[in-house]
N, C-alpha and C positions, 0 to 999 in steps of 0.2 A: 063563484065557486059551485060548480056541479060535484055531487056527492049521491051513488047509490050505494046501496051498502046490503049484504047476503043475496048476491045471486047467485044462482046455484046451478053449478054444472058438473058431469058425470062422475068421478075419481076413482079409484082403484077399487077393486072388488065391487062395484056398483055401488058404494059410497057417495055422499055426496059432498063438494066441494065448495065452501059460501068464500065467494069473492067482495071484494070493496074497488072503488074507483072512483078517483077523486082525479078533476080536471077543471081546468079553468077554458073559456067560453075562445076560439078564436081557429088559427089555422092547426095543422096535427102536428102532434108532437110527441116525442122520445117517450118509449113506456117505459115507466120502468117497473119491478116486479120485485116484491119482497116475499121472502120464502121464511117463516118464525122458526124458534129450535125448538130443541126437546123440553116436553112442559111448557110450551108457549103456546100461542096464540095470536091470531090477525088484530087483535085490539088490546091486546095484553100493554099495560102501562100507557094507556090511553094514546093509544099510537096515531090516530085519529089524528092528535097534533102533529108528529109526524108529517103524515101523509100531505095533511093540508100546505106547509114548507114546499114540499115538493114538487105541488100543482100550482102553487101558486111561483113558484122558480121557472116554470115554462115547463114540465111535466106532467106525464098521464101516468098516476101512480094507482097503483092492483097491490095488492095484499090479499091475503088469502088465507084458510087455516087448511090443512092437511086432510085429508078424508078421513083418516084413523091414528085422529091426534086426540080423541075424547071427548069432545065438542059433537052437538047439533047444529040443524039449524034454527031449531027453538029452541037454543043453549048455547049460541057459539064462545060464550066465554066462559063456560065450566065446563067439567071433567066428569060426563052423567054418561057417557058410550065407555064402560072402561073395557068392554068386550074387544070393541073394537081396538081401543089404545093397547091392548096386551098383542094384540095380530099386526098392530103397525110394525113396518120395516123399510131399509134405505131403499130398496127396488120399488115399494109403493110409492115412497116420496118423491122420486124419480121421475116414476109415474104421471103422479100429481100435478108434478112441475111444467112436464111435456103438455097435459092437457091445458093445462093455465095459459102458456105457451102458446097452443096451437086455437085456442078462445081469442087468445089478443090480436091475432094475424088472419083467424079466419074469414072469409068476404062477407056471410050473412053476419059478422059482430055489430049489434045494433051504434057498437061505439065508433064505429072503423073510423068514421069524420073526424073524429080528435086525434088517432094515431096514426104515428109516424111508423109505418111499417119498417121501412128502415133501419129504424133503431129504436132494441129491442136491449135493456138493459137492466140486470140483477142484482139484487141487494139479498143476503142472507146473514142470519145469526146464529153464531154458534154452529148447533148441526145444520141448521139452515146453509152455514156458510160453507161447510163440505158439501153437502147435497146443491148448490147453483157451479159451485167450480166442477164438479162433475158433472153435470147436466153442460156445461159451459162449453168443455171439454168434446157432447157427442151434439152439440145444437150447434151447427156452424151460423142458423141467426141471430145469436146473442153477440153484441159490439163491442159489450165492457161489464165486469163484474166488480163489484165494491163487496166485501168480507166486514163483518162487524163481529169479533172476538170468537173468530171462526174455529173447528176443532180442524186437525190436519191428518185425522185417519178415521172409519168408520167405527169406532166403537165406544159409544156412549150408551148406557150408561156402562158398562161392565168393566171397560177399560182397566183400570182397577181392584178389581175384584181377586181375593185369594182364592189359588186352585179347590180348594174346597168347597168355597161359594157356588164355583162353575159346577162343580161336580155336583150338587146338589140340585143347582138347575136344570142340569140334563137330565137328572135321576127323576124330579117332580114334576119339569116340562114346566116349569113357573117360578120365578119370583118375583119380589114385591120391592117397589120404590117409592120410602116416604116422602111424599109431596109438602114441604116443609110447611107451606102456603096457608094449603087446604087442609093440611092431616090426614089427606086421603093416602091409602096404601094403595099402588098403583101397578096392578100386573102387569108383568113382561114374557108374554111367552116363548119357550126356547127357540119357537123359529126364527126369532131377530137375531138371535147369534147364526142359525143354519143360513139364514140369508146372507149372512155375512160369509161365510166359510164359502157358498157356492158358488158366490158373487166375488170373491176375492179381487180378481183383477177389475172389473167394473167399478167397484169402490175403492180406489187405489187413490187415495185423495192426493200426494204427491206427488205421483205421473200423473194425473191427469191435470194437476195445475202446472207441473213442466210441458206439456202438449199446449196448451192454452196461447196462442198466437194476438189475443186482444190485450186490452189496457185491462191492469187490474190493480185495486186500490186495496190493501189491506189494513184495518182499521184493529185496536184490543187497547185492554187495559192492562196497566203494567201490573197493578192490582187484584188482574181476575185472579181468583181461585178456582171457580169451575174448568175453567181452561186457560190453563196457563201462559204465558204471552212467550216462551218458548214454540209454542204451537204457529203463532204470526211470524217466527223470525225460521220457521223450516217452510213456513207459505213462504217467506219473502225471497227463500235460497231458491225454492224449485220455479220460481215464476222467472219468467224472462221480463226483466224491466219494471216488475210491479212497484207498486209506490207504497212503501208502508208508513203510516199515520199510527202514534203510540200514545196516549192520554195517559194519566196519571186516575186510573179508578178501577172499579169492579167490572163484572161480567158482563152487567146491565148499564153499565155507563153511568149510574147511578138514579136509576130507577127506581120502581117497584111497582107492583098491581096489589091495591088502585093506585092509580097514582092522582090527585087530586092537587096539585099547582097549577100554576096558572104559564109557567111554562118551565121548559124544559131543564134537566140539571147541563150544570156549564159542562159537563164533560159530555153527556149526549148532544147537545145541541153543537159543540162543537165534531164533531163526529159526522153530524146532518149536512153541517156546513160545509165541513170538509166533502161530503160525497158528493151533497150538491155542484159544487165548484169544480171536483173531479168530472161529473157527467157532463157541466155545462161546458167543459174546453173541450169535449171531444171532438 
């Protein structure tokens, strides 16, 4: 097992971007690409485990954290940039994605030996998982997208919120979301919602997973609360053919950070298996 872990390449606003790649030793092979949600992270529940399934399945798996998801990369698993975290937005992660993207396919990548240029393959959570199906949507080199407890419109966190809340955001240009985790109050400034408003059709997470002409596996917990599994079954109407896979658990498949077992809960790991098996019969 080959394993490098925080390489760092350009991201949005001149942020920078700490990649992982985890690969096993032989001819090149299928990348595939994990995109974290909101409040997560490229190691978040020691995903390491993860990742390693994957490469060792016959894949070259990339994970990544966000450019202004709160993280360093003398921090990449805490929330120490919140400047940056309040300026995050779905056109940066877009962004992000595209750069990540055009890292895994480009000629000088000192990895290019192990990948399969060919096939170029997304995994995201949560918001992760609206942000790869739209990216999916304007990258015609992406071959298949697997969704894990994905949301199915761009607006998290606010989605919910009484008009009052909003009004109040527009009025202060800020509010704050408690980080259950950390306890951190975690700013949000009003441009994530203008990004959103200016962006409307670009971030149209249900036409752009109707436009979507590949395979795609949609994966939730009948259990989630952060996003409802209502969410998986208006992914499962707008996609042509997609496959949806439904567990019996939470957001996190039954997770947590840290998460400190020795392996995976049965409902993420069944989840892993499932995707794996989905990208292996492409």
């Amino acid at each position: 097992m080959q394993i490098t872990k925080n390489i760092l390449i350009d991201g949005a606003g001149g942020k920078p971007i700490a990649l992982d790649i985890f690969y096993t030793d032989g001819p090149p092979k299928p990348a595939v690409i994990y995109a974290h949600g909101f409040n997560g992270f490229k190691d978040w529940g020691r995903f390491d485990m993860i990742a390693t399934q994957f490469a060792e399945a016959g894949f070259c798996f990339i994970k990544f954290n966000f450019s202004h998801n709160g993280g360093t990369p003398e921090a990449p698993e805490d929330f120490v940039d919140l400047e940056a975290y309040g300026k995050n937005n779905y056109t940066k992660e877009l962004y992000d994605l595209q750069k990540v993207i055009d890292w895994v396919l480009m000629e000088s990548n000192p990895y290019k030996a192990v990948i399969d240029s060919n096939k170029v393959l997304l995994i995201g959570h949560s918001r992760g998982g609206g942000i790869v199906l739209l990216k999916g949507a304007e990258e015609k080199r992406i071959k298949a997208i697997a969704t894990w407890a994905s949301v199915s419109q761009c607006k998290t966190p606010w989605g919910s919120w009484p008009d009052d809340r909003m009004q109040k955001w527009k009025e202060t240009g800020v509010e704050y979301y408690s980080n259950s985790r950390t306890k951190q109050q975690m700013p949000l400034y009003y441009q994530l919602h203008e990004d959103y408003k200016n962006n409307r059709e670009r971030l149209d997470v249900l036409k752009a997973t109707k436009e979507l002409a590949i395979p795609i596996l949609i994966c939730h917990g009948t259990a989630d609360e952060a996003v409802p599994v209502m969410n998986a079954h208006l992914l499962h109407e707008a996609a042509k053919g997609a496959e949806l896979f439904l567990v019996e658990s939470d957001h996190v498949f039954g997770r947590k950070h840290p998460w400190t077992g020795s392996n995976l809960p049965e409902a993420m790991q069944a989840v892993v298996s499932k995707t794996i098996q989905f990208f292996s019969d492409l």
